[in-house]
mmCIF file of the N, C-alpha and C atoms, coordinates in Angstrom:
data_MODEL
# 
_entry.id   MODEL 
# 
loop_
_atom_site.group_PDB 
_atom_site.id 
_atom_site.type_symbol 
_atom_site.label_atom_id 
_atom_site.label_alt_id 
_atom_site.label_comp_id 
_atom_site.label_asym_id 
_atom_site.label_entity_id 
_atom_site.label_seq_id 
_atom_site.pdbx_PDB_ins_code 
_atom_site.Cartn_x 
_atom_site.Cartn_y 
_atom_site.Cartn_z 
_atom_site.occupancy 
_atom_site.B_iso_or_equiv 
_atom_site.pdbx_formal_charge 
_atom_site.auth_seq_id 
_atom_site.auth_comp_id 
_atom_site.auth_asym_id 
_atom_site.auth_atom_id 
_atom_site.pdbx_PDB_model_num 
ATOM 1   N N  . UNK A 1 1  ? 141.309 61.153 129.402 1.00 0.00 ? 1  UNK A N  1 
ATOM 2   C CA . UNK A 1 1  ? 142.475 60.385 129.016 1.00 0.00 ? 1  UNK A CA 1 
ATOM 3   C C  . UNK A 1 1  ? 142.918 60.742 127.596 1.00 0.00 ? 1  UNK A C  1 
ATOM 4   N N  . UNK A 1 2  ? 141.800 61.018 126.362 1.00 0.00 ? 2  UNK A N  1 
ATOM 5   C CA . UNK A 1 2  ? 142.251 61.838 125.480 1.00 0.00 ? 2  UNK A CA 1 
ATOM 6   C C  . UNK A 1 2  ? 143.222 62.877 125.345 1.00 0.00 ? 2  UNK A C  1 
ATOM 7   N N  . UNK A 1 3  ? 142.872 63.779 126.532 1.00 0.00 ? 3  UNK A N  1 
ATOM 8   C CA . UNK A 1 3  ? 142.624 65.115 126.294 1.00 0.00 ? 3  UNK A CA 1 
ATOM 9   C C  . UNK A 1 3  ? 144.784 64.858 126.434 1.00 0.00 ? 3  UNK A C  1 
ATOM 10  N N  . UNK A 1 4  ? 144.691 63.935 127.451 1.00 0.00 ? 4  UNK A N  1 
ATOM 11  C CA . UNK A 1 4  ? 146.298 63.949 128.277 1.00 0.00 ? 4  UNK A CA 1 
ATOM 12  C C  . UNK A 1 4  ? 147.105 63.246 127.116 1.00 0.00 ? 4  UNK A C  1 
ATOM 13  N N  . UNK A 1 5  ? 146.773 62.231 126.388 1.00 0.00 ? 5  UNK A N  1 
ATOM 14  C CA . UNK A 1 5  ? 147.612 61.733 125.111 1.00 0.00 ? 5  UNK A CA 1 
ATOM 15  C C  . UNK A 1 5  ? 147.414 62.451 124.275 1.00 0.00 ? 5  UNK A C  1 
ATOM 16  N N  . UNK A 1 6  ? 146.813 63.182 123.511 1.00 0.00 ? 6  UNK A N  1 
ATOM 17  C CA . UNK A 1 6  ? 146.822 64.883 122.680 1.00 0.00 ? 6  UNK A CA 1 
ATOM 18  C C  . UNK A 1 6  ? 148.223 65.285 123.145 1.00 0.00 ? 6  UNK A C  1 
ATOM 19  N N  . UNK A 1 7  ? 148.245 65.843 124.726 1.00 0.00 ? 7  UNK A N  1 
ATOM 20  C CA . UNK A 1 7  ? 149.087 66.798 125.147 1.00 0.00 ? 7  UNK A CA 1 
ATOM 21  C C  . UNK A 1 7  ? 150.604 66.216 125.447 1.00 0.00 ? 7  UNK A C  1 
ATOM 22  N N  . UNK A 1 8  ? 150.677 64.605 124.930 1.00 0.00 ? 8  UNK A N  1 
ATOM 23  C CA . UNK A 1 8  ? 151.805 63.670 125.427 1.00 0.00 ? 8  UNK A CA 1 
ATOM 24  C C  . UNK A 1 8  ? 151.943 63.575 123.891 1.00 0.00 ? 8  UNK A C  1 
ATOM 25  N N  . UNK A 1 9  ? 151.620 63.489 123.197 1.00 0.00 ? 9  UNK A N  1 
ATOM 26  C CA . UNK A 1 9  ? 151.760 63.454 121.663 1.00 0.00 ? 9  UNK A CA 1 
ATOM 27  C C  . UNK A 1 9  ? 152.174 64.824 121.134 1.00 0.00 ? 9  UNK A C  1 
ATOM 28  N N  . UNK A 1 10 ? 151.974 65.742 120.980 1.00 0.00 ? 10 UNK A N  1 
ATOM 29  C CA . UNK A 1 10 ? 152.195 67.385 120.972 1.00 0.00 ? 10 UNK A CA 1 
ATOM 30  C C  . UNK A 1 10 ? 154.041 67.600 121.749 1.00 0.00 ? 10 UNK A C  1 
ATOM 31  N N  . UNK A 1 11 ? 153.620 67.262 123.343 1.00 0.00 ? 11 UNK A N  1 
ATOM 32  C CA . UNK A 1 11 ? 154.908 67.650 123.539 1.00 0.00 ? 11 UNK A CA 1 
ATOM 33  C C  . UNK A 1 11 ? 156.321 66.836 123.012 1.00 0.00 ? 11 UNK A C  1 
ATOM 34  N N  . UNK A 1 12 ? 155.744 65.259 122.669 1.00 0.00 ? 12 UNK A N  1 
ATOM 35  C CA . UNK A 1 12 ? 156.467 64.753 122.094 1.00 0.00 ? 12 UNK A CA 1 
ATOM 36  C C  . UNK A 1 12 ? 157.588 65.335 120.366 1.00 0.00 ? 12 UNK A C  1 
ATOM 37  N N  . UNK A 1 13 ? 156.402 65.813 119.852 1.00 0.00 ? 13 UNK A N  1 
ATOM 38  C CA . UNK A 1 13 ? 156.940 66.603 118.935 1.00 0.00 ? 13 UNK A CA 1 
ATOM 39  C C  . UNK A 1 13 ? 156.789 68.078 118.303 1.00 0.00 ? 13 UNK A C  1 
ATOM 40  N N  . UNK A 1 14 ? 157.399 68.403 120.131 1.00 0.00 ? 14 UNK A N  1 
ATOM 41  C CA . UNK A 1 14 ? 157.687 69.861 120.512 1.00 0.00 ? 14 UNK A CA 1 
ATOM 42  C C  . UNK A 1 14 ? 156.746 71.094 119.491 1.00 0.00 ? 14 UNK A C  1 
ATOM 43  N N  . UNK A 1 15 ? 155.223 70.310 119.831 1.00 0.00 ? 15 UNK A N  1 
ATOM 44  C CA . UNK A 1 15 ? 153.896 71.446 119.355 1.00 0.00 ? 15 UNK A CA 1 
ATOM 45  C C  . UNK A 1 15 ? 153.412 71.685 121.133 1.00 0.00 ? 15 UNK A C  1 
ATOM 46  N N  . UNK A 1 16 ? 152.463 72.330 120.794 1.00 0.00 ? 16 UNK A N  1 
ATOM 47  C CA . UNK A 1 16 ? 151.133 73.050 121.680 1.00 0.00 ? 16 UNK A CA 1 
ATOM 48  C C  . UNK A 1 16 ? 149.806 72.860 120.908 1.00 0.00 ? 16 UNK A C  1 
ATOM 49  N N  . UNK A 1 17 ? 149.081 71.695 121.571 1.00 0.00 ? 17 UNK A N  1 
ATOM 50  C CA . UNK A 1 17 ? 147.618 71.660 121.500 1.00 0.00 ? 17 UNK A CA 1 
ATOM 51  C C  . UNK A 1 17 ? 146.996 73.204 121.247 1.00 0.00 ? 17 UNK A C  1 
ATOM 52  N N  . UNK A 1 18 ? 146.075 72.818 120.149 1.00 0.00 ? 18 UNK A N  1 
ATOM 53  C CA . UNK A 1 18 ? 145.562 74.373 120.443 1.00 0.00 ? 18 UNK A CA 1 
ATOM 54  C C  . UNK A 1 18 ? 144.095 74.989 121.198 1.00 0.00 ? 18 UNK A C  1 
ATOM 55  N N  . UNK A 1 19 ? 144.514 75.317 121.860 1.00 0.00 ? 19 UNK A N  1 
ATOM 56  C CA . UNK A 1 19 ? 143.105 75.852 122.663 1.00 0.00 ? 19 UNK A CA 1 
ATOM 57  C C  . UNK A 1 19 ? 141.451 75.987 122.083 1.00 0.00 ? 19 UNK A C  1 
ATOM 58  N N  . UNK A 1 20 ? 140.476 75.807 122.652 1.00 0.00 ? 20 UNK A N  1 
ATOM 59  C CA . UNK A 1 20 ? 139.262 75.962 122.025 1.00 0.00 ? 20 UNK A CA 1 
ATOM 60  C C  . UNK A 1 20 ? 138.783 75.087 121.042 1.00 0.00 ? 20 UNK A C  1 
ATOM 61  N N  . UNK A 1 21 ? 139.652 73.674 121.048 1.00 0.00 ? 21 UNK A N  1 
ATOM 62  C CA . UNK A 1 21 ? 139.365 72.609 120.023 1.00 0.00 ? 21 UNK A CA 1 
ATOM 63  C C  . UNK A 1 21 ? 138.064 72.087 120.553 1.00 0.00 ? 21 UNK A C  1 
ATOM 64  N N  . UNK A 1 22 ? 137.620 71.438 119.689 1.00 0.00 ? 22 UNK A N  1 
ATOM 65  C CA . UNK A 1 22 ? 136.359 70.190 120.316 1.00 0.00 ? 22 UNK A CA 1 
ATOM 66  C C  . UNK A 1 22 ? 136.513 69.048 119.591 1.00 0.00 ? 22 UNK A C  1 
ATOM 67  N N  . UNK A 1 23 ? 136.697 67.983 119.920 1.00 0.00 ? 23 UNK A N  1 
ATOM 68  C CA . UNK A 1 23 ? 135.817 66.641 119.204 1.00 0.00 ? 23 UNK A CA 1 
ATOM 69  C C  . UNK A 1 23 ? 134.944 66.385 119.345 1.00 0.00 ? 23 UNK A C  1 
ATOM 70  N N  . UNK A 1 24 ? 133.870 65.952 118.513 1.00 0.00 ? 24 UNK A N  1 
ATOM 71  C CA . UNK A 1 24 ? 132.690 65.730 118.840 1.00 0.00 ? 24 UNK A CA 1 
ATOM 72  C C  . UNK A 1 24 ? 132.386 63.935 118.968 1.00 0.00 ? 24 UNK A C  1 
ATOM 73  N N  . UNK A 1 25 ? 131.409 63.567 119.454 1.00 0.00 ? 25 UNK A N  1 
ATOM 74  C CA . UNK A 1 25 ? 130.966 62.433 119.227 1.00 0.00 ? 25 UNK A CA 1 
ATOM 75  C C  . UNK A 1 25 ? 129.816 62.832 118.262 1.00 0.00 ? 25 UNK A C  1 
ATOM 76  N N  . UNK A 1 26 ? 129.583 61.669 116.849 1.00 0.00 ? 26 UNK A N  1 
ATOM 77  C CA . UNK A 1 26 ? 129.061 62.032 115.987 1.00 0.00 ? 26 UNK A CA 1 
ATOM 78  C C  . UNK A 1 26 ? 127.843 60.969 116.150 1.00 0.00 ? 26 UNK A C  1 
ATOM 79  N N  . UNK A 1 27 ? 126.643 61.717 115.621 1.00 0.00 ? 27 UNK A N  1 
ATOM 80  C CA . UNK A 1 27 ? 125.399 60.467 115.184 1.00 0.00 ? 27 UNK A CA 1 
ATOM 81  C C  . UNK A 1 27 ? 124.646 60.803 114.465 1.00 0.00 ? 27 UNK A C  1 
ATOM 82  N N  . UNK A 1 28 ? 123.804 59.488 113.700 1.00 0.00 ? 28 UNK A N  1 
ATOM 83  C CA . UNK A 1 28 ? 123.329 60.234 112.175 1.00 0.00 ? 28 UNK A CA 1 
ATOM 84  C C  . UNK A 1 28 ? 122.600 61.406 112.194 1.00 0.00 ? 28 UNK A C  1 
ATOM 85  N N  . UNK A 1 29 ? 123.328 62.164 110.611 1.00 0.00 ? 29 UNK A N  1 
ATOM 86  C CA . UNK A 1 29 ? 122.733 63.566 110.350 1.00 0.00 ? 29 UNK A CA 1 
ATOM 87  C C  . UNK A 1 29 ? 123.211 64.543 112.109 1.00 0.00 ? 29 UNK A C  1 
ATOM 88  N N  . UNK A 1 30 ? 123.891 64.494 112.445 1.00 0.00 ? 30 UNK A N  1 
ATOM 89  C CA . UNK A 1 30 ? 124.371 65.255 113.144 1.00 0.00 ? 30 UNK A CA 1 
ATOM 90  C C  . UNK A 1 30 ? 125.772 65.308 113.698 1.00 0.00 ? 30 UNK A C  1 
ATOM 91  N N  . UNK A 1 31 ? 126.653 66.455 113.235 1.00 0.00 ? 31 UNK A N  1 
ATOM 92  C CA . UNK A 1 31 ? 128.159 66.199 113.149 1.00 0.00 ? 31 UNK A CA 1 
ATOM 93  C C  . UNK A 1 31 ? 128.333 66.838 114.645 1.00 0.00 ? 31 UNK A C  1 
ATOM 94  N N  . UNK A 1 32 ? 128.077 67.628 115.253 1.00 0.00 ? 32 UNK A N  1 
ATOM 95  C CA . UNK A 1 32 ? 128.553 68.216 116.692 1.00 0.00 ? 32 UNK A CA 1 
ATOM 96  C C  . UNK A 1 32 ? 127.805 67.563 117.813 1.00 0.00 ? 32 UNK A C  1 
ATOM 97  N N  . UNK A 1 33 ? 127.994 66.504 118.226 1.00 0.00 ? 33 UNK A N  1 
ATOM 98  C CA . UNK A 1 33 ? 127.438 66.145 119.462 1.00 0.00 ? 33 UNK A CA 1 
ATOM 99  C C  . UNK A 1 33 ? 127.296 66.787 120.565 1.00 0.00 ? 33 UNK A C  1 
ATOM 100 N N  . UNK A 1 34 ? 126.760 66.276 121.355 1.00 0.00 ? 34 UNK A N  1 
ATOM 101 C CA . UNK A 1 34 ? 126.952 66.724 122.858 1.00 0.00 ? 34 UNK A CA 1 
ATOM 102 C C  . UNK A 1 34 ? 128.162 66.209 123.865 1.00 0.00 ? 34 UNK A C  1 
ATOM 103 N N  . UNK A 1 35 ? 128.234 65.068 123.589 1.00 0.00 ? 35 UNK A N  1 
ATOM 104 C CA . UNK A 1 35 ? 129.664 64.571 124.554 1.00 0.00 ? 35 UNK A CA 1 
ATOM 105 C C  . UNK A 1 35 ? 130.802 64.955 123.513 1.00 0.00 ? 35 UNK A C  1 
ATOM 106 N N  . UNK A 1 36 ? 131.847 65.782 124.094 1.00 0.00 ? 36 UNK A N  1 
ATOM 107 C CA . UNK A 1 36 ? 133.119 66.561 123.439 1.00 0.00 ? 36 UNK A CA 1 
ATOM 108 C C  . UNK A 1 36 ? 134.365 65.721 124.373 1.00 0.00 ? 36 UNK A C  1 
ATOM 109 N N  . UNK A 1 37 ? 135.624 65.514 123.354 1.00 0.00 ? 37 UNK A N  1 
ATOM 110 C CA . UNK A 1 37 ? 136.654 65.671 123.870 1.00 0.00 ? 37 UNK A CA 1 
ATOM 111 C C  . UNK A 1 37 ? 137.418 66.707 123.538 1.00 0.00 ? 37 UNK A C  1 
ATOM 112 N N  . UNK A 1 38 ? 137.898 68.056 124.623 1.00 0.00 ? 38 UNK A N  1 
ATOM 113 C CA . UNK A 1 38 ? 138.561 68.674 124.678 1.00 0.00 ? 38 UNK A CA 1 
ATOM 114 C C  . UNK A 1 38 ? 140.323 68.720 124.378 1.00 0.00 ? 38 UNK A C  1 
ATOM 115 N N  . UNK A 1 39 ? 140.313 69.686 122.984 1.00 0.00 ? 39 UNK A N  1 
ATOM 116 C CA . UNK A 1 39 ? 142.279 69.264 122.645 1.00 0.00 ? 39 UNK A CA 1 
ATOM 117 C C  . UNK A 1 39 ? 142.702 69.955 123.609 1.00 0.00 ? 39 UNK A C  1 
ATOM 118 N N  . UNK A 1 40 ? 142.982 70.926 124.405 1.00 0.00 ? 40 UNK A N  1 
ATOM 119 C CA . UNK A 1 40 ? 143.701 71.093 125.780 1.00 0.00 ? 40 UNK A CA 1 
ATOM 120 C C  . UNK A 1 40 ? 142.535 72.019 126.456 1.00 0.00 ? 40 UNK A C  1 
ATOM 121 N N  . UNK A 1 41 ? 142.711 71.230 127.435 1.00 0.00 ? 41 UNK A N  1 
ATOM 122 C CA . UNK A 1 41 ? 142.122 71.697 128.696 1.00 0.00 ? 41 UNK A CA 1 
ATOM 123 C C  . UNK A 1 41 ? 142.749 72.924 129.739 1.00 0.00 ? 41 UNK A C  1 
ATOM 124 N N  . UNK A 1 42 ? 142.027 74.169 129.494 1.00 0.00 ? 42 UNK A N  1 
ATOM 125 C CA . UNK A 1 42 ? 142.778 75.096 130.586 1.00 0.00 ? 42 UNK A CA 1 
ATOM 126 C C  . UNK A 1 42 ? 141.578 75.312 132.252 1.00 0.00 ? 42 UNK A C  1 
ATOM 127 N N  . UNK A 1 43 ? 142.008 75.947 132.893 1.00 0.00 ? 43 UNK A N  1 
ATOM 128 C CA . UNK A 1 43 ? 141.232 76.388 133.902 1.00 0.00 ? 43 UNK A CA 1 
ATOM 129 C C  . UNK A 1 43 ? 140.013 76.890 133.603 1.00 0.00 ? 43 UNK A C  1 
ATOM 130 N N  . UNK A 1 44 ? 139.569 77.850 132.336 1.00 0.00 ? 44 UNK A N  1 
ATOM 131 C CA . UNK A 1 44 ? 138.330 78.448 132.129 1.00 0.00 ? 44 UNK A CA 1 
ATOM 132 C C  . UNK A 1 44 ? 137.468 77.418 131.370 1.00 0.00 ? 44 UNK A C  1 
ATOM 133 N N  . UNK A 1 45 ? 137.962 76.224 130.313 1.00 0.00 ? 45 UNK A N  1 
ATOM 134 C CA . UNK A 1 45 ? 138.060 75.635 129.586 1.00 0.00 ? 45 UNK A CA 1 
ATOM 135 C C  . UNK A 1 45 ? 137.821 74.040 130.148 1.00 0.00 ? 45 UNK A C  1 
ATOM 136 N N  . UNK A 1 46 ? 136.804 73.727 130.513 1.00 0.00 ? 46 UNK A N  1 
ATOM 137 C CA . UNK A 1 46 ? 136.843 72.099 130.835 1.00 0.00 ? 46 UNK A CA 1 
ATOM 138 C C  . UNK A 1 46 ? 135.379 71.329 130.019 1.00 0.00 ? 46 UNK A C  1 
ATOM 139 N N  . UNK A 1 47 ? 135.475 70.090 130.182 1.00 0.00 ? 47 UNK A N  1 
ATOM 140 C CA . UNK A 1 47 ? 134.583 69.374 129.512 1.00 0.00 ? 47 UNK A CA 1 
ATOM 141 C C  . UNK A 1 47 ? 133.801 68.152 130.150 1.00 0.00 ? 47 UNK A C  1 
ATOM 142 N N  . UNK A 1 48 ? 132.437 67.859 130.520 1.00 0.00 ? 48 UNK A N  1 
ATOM 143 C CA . UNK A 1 48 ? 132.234 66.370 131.418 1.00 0.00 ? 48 UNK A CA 1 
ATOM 144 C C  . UNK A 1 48 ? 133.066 64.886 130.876 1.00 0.00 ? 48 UNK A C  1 
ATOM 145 N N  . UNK A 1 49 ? 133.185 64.586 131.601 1.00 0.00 ? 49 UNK A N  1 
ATOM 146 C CA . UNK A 1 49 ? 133.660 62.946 131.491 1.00 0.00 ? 49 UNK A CA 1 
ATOM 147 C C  . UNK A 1 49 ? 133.162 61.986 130.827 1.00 0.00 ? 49 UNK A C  1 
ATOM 148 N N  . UNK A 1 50 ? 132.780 61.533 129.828 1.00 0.00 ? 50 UNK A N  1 
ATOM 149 C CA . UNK A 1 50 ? 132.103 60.406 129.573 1.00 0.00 ? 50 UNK A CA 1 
ATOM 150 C C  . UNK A 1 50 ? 132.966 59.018 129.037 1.00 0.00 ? 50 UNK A C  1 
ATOM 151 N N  . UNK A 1 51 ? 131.891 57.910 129.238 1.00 0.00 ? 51 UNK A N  1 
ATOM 152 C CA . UNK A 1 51 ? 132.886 56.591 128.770 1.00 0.00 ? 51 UNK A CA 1 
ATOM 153 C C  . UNK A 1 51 ? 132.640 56.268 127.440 1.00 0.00 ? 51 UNK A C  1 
ATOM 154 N N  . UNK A 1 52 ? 133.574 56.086 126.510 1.00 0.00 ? 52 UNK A N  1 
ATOM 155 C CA . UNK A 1 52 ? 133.447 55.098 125.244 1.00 0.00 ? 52 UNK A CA 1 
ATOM 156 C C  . UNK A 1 52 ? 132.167 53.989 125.019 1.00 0.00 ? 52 UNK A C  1 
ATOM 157 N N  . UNK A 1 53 ? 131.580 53.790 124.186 1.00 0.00 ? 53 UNK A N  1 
ATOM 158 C CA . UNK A 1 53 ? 130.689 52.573 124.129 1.00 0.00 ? 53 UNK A CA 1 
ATOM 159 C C  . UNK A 1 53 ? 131.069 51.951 123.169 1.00 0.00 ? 53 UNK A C  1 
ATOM 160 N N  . UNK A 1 54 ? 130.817 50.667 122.759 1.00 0.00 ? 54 UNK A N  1 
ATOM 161 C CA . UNK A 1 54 ? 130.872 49.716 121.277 1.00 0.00 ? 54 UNK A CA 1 
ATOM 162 C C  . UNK A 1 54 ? 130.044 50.318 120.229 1.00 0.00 ? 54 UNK A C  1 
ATOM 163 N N  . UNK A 1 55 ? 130.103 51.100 119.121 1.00 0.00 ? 55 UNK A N  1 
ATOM 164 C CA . UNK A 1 55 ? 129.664 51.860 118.574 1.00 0.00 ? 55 UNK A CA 1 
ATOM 165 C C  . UNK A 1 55 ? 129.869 53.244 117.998 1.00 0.00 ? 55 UNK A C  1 
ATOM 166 N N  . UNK A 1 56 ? 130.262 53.296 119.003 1.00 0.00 ? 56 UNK A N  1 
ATOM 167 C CA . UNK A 1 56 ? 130.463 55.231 119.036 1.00 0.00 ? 56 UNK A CA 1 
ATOM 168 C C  . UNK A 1 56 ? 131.707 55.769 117.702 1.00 0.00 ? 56 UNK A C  1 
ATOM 169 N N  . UNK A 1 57 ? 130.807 56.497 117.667 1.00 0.00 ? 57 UNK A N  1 
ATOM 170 C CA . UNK A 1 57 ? 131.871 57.552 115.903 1.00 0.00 ? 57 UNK A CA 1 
ATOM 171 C C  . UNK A 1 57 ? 132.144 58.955 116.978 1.00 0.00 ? 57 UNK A C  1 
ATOM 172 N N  . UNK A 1 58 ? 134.187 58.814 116.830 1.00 0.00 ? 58 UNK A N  1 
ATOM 173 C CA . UNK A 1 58 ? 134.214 60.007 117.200 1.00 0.00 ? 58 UNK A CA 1 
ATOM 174 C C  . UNK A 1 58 ? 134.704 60.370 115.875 1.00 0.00 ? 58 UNK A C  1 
ATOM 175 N N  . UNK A 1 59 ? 134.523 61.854 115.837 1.00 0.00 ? 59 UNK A N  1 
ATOM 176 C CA . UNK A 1 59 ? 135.050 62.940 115.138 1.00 0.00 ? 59 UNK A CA 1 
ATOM 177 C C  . UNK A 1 59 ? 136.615 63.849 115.410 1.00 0.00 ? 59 UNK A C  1 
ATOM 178 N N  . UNK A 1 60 ? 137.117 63.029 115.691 1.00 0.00 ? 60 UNK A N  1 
ATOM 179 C CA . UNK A 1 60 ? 138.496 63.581 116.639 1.00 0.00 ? 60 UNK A CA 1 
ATOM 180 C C  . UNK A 1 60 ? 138.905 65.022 115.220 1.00 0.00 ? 60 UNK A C  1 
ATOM 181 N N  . UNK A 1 61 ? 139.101 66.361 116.405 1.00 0.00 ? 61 UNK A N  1 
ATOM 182 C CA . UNK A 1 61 ? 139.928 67.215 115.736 1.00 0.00 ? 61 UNK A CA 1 
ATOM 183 C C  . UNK A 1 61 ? 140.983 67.141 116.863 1.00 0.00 ? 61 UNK A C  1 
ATOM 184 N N  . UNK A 1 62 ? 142.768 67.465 115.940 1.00 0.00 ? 62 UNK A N  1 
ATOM 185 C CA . UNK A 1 62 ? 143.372 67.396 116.673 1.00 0.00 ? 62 UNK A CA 1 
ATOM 186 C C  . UNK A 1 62 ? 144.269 68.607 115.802 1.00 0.00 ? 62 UNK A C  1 
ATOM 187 N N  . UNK A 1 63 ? 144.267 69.592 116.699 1.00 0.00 ? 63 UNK A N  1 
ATOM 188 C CA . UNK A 1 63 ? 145.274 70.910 116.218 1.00 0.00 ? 63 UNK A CA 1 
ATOM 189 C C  . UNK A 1 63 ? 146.432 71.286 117.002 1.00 0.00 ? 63 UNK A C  1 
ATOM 190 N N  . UNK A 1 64 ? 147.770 71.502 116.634 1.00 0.00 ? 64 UNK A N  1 
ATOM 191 C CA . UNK A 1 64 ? 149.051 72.341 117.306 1.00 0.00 ? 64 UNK A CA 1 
ATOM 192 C C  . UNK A 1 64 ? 149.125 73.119 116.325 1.00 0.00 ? 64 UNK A C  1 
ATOM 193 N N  . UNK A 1 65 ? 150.061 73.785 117.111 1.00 0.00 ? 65 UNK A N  1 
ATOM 194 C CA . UNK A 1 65 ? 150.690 75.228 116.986 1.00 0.00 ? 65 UNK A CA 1 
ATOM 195 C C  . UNK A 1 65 ? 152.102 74.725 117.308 1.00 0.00 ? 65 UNK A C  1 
ATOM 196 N N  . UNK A 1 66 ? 153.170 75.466 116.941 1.00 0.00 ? 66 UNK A N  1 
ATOM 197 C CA . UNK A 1 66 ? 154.509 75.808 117.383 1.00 0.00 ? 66 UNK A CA 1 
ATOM 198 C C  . UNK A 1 66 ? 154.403 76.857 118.066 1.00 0.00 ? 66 UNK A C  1 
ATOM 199 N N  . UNK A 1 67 ? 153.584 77.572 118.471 1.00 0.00 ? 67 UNK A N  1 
ATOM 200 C CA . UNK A 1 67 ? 153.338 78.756 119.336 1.00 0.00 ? 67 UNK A CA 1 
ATOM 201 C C  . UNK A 1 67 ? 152.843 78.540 120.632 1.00 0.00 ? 67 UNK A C  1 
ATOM 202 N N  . UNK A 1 68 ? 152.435 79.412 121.103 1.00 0.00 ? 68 UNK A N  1 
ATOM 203 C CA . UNK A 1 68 ? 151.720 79.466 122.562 1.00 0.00 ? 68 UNK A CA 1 
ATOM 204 C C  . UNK A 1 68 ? 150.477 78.446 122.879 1.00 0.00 ? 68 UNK A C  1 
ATOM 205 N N  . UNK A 1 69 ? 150.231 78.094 122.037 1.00 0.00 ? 69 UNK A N  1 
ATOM 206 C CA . UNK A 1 69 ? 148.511 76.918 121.821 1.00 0.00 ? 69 UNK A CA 1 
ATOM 207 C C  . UNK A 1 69 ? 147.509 78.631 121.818 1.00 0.00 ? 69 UNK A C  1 
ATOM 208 N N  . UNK A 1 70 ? 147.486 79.078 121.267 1.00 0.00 ? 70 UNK A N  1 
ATOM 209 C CA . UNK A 1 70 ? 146.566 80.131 121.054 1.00 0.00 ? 70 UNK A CA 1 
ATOM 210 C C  . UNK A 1 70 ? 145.869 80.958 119.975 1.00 0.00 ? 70 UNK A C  1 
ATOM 211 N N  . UNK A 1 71 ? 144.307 80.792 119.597 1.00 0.00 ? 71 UNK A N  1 
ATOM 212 C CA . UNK A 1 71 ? 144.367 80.904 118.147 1.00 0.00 ? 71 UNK A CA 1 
ATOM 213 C C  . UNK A 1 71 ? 144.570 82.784 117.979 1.00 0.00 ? 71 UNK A C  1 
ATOM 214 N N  . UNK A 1 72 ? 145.268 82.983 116.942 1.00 0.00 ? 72 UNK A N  1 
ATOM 215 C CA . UNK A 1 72 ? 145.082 84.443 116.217 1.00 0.00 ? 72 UNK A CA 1 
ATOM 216 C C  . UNK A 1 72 ? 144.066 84.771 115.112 1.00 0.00 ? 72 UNK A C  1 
ATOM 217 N N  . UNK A 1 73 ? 143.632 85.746 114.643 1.00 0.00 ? 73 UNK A N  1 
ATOM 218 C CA . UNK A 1 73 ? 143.086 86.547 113.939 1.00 0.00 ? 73 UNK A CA 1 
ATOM 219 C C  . UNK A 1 73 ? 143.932 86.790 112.650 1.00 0.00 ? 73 UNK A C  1 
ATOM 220 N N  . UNK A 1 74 ? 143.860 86.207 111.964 1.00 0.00 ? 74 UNK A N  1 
ATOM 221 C CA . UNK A 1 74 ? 144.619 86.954 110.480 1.00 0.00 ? 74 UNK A CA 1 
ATOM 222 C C  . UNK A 1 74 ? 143.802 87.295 109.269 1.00 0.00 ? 74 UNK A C  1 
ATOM 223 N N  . UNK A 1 75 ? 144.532 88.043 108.723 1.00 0.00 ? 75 UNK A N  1 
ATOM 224 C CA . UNK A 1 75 ? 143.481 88.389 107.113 1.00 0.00 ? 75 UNK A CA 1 
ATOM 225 C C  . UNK A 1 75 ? 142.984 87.353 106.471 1.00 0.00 ? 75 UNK A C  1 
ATOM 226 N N  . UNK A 1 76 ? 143.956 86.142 106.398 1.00 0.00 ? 76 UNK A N  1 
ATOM 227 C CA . UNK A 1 76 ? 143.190 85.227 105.666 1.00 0.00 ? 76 UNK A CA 1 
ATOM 228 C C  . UNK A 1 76 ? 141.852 85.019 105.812 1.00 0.00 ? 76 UNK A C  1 
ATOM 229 N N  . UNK A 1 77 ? 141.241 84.102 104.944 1.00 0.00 ? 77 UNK A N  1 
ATOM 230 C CA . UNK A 1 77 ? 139.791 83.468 105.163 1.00 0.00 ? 77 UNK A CA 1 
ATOM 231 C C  . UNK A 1 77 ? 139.961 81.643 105.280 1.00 0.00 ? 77 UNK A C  1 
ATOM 232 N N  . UNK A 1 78 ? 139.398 81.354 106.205 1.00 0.00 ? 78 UNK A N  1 
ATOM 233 C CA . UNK A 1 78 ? 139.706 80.180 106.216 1.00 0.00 ? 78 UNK A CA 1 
ATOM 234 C C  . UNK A 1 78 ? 138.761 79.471 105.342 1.00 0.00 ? 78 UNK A C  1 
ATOM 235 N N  . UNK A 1 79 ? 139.773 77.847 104.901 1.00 0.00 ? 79 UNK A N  1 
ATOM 236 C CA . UNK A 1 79 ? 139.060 77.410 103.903 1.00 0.00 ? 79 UNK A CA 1 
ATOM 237 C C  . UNK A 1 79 ? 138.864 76.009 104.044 1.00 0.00 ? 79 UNK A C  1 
ATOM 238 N N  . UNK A 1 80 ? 138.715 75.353 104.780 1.00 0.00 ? 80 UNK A N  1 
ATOM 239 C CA . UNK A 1 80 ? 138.504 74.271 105.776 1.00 0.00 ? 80 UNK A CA 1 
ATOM 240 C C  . UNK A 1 80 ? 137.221 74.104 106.350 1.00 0.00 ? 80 UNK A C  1 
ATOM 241 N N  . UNK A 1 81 ? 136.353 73.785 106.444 1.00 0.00 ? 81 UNK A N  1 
ATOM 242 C CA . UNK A 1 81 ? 135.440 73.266 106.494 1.00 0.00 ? 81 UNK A CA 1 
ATOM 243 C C  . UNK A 1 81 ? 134.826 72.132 107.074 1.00 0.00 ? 81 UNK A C  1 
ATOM 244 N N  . UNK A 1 82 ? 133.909 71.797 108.296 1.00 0.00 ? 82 UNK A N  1 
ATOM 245 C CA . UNK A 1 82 ? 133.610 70.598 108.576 1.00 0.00 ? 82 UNK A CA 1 
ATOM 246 C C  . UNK A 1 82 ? 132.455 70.370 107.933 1.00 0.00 ? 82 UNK A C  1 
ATOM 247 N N  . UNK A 1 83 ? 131.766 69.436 107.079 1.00 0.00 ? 83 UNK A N  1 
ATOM 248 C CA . UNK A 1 83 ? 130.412 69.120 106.684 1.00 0.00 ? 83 UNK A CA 1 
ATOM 249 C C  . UNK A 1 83 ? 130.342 68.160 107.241 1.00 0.00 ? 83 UNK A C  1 
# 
């Protein structure tokens, strides 16, 4: 249900989710969980289902593009960082 309000929010203001995102569910001393919500979901690209609990820390990343939803390769170095 995430994954579909991402992609209802995006088209709303004519972006593209970008492919290969993750959210994580977070818990102490550990930022990448195991249960992920996926920013768009393609055919090669899916994620299990899980339910919300009273408690739970998500880590929501949420990325568009004005492009294709597809990441590129550029010279830069990225400088962004999750700790």
């Amino acid at each position: 249900m995430v994954t579909a309000k991402i992609q209802e929010v995006a088209t709303e203001f004519e972006v593209e989710p970008l492919q290969g995102v993750l959210s994580h569910k977070t818990k102490k001393h550990l930022n990448d969980g195991n249960e992920v919500i996926i920013n768009k979901e393609t055919p090669d690209q899916r994620v299990d289902d899980w339910t919300f609990e009273a408690g739970d820390v998500i880590h929501l990343d949420v990325y568009t593009t004005s492009g294709d939803g597809m990441a590129r390769k550029a010279e830069t170095r990225c400088t962004v960082f999750k700790r």
